[in-house]
C-alpha positions in Angstrom: 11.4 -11.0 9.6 11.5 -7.7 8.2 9.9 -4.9 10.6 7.5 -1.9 9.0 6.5 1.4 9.6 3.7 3.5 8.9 3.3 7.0 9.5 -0.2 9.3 8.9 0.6 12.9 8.6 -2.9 14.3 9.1 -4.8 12.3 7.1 -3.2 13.4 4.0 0.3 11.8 3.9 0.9 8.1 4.4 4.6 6.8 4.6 5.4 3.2 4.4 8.5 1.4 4.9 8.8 -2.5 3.6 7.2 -1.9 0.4 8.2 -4.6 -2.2 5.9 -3.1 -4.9 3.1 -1.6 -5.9 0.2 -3.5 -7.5 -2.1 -1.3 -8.6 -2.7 2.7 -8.2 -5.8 5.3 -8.6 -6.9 8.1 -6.8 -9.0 6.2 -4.3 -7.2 3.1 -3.8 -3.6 2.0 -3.9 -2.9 -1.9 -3.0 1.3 -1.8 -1.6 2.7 -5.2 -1.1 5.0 -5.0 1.9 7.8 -7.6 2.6 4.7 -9.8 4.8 1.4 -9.2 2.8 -0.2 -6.3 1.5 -1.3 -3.1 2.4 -4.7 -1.5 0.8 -5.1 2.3 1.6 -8.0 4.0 0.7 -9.4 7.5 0.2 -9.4 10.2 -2.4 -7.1 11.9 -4.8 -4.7 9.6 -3.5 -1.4 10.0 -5.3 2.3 8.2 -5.4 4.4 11.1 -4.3 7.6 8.8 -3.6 8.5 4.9 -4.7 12.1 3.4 -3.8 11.8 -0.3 -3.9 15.8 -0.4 -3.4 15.1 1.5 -0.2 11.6 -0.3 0.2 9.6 3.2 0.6 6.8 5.0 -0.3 5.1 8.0 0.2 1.0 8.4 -0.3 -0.6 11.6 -0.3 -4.0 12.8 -0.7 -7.3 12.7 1.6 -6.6 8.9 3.5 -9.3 7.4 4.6 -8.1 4.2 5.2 -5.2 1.5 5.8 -5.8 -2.3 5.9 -3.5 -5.6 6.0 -4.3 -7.9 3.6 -2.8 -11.5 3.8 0.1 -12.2 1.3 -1.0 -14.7 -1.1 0.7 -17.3 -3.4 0.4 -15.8 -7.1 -1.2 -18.9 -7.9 -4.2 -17.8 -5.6 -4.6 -15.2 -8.2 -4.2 -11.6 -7.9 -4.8 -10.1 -4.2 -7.0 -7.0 -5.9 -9.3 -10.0 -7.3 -9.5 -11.2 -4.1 -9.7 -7.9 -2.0 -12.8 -6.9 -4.3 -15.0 -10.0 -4.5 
């Protein structure tokens, strides 16, 4: 089991560690899938500043609002955004 770290820089930049991808982007919501589930941050003018998925990092900045685990789900299940947004 791979360990994670998240670090808020005053609300306005967001570093992750894990990160096996990015699902989808926009200004007020990004959805990161981490090595153990998923990851949707929230806010506004949110943008990708940084994205290594060799080193499994990223960096989010804009105005966050928000951070919350999502369970990972079996493709199958369908696409967590569906899900996250029912």
């Amino acid at each position: 089991m791979e360990n994670h770290t998240l670090s808020i820089d005053n609300r306005e930049k967001l570093t992750i560690t894990s990160v096996a991808d990015v699902e989808s982007a926009n200004e007020e919501t990004v959805l990161v899938l981490l090595t153990q589930g998923g990851l949707v941050v929230k806010g506004q003018n949110l943008h990708i500043q940084k994205l290594d998925l060799a080193e499994g990092k990223a960096i989010i900045t804009g105005s966050i609002q928000s951070a919350v685990y999502t369970e990972k789900k079996d493709k199958q299940e369908g696409s967590l955004l569906r899900k996250i947004f029912k």
